[in-house]
N, C-alpha and C positions, 0 to 999 in steps of 0.2 A: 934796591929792589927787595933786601929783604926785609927789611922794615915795611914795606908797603904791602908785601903779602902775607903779613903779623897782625897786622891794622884789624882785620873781619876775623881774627879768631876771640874767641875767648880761652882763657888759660884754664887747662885741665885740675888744677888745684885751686880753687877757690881763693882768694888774697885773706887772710887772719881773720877781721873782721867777719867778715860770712862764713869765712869755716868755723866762729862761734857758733854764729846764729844758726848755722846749718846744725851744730851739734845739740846745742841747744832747744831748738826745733825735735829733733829728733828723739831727743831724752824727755822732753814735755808729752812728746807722742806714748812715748812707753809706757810711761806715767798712767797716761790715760787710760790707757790700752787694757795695765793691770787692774787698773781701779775700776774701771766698765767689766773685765771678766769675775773681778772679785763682787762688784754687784749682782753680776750674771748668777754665778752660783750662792748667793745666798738668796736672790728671787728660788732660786730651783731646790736649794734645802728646805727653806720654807713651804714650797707648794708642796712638797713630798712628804714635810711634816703632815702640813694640815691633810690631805689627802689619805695618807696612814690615819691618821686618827678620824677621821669621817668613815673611812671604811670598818675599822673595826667596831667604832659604833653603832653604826648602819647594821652591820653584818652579826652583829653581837645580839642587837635587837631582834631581827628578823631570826635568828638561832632559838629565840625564845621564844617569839610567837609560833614557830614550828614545834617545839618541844611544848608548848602548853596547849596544843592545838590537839584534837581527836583523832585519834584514827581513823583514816579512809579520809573520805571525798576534802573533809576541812584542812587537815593535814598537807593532802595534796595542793590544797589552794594556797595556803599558806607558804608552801614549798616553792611554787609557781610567782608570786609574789618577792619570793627573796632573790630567785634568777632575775625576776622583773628589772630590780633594784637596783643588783649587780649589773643588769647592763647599762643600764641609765648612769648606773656611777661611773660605768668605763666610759660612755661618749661624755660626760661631762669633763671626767680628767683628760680625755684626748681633746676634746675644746681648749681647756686653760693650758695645755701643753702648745698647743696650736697657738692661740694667743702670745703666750710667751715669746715663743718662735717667733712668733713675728716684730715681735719688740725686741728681741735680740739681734734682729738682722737688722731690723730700723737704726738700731744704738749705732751697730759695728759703722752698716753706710757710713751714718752722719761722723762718724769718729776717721772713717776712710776719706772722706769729703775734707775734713780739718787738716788731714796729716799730707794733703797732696797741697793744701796750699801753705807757701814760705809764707814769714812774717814780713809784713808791709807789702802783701798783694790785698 
């Protein structure tokens, strides 16, 4: 009888070979894991590079057109113009931020989809 109610179990420790492959498995995952967050952050160093240096060129320029600009009403526009800029640069980098975003969750998924399935499903 007890062998026959042993029959429908599976064994809580995996038999050698699969507890390789399970480790193995699992250390490929990690792997990945590090190597997709270490792409992560150098997409986001870089955007923050190019980003810093678009603004202060942006903003360096418009500094000058305001400073060579007249007093009163031109000044004023010119002034008007560089807030213009500045917002337009903030929704652009809230866009590429946003993009990102979405290609880092797309990564993570598809990297969460690989690590749930074993080798040789």
């Amino acid at each position: 009888m007890e062998g026959s109610v042993r029959r429908g179990f599976q064994p809580l420790v995996p038999e050698p070979p699969d507890l390789m492959a399970l480790h193995r498995h699992g250390l490929e995952m990690m792997a990945a894991t590090h190597r997709l967050a270490l792409g992560w952050l150098q997409s986001a160093a870089a955007q923050q590079a190019a980003v810093s240096r678009r603004t202060f060129e942006e903003m360096n320029e418009a500094a000058r057109r305001v400073a060579a600009a007249d007093a009163g009403s031109a000044q004023a526009a010119a002034m008007l113009a560089m807030l213009d800029q500045a917002r337009q640069l903030g929704l652009e980098t809230a866009e590429e931020l946003a993009q990102l975003m979405e290609r880092v969750q797309g990564e993570a998924l598809d990297l969460m989809g690989r690590a749930m399935r074993v080798e040789g499903e």
